[in-house]
C-alpha positions as CSV (number, residue, x, y, z in Angstrom):
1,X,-6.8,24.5,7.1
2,X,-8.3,25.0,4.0
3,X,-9.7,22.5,1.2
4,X,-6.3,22.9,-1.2
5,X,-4.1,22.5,1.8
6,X,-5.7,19.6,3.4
7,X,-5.6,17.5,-0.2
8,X,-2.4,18.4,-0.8
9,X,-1.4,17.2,2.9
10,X,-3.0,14.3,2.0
11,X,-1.7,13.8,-1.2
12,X,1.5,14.2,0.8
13,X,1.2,11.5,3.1
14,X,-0.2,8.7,0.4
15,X,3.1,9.5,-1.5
16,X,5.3,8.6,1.5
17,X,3.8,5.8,3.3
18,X,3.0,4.2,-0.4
19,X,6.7,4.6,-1.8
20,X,7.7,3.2,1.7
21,X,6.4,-0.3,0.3
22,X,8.8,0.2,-3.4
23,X,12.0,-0.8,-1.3
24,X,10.6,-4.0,-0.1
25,X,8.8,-4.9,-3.0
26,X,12.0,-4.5,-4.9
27,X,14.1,-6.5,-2.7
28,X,11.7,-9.2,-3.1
29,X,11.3,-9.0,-6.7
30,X,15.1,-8.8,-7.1
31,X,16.1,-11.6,-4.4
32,X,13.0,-14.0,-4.5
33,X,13.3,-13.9,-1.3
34,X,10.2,-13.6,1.5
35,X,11.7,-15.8,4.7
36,X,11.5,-12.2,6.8
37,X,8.0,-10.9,5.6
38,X,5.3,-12.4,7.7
39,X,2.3,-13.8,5.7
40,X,-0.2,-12.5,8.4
41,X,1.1,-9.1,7.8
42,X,0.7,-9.4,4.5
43,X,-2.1,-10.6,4.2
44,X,-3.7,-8.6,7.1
45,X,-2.0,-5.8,5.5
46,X,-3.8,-6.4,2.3
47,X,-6.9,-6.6,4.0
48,X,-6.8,-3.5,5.7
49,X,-5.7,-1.7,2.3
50,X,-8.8,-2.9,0.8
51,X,-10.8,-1.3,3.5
52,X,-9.1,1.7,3.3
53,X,-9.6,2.1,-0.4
54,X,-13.5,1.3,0.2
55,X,-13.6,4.0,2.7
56,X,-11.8,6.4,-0.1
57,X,-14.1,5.7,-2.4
58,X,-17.1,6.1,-0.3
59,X,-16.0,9.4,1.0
60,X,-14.9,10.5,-2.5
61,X,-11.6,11.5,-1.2
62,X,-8.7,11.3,-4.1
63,X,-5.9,11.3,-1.6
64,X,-7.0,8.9,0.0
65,X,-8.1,6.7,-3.2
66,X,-5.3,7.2,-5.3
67,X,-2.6,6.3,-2.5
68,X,-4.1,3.1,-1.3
69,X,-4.5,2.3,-5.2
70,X,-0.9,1.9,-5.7
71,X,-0.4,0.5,-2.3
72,X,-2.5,-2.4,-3.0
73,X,-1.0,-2.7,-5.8
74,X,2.7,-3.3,-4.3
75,X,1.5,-5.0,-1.2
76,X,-0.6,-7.5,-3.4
77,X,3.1,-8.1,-5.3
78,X,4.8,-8.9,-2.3
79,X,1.8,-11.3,-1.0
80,X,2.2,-13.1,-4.0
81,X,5.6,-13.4,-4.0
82,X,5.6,-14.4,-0.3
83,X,3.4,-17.5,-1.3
84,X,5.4,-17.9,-3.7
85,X,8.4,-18.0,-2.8
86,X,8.3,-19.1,1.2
């Protein structure tokens, strides 16, 4: 597989698993309520997010940065929400 393909698989795969997080974020936003979202996985999830983003960033690899950017960004939301609204 060359370079273009392997980005754009990448690119492929951050744009799923990341806009897999919207409907959940937006249920939680919308109904304020978090009694069926764990707070270890969120917070675990969070954590492991973080990490991956690191590891993007130390490997240079857009992809990989760009998609756990806006991941973080929604799984942050619903953490905050979760102690928020437990």
């Amino acid at each position: 597989m060359n370079y273009y393909s392997s980005e754009m698989l990448g690119f492929a795969a951050g744009i799923v698993t990341t806009l897999a997080l919207l409907p959940q974020a937006l249920k939680i936003f919308t109904t304020r309520k978090t009694r069926d979202i764990s707070l270890l996985w969120a917070v675990s999830m969070n954590v492991g997010i973080v990490l991956w983003l690191c590891y993007g960033l130390a490997k240079d690899d857009l992809p990989m940065i760009a998609a756990n950017s806006v991941s973080l960004a929604l799984l942050f939301v619903i953490l905050l929400f979760k102690l928020r609204y437990r």
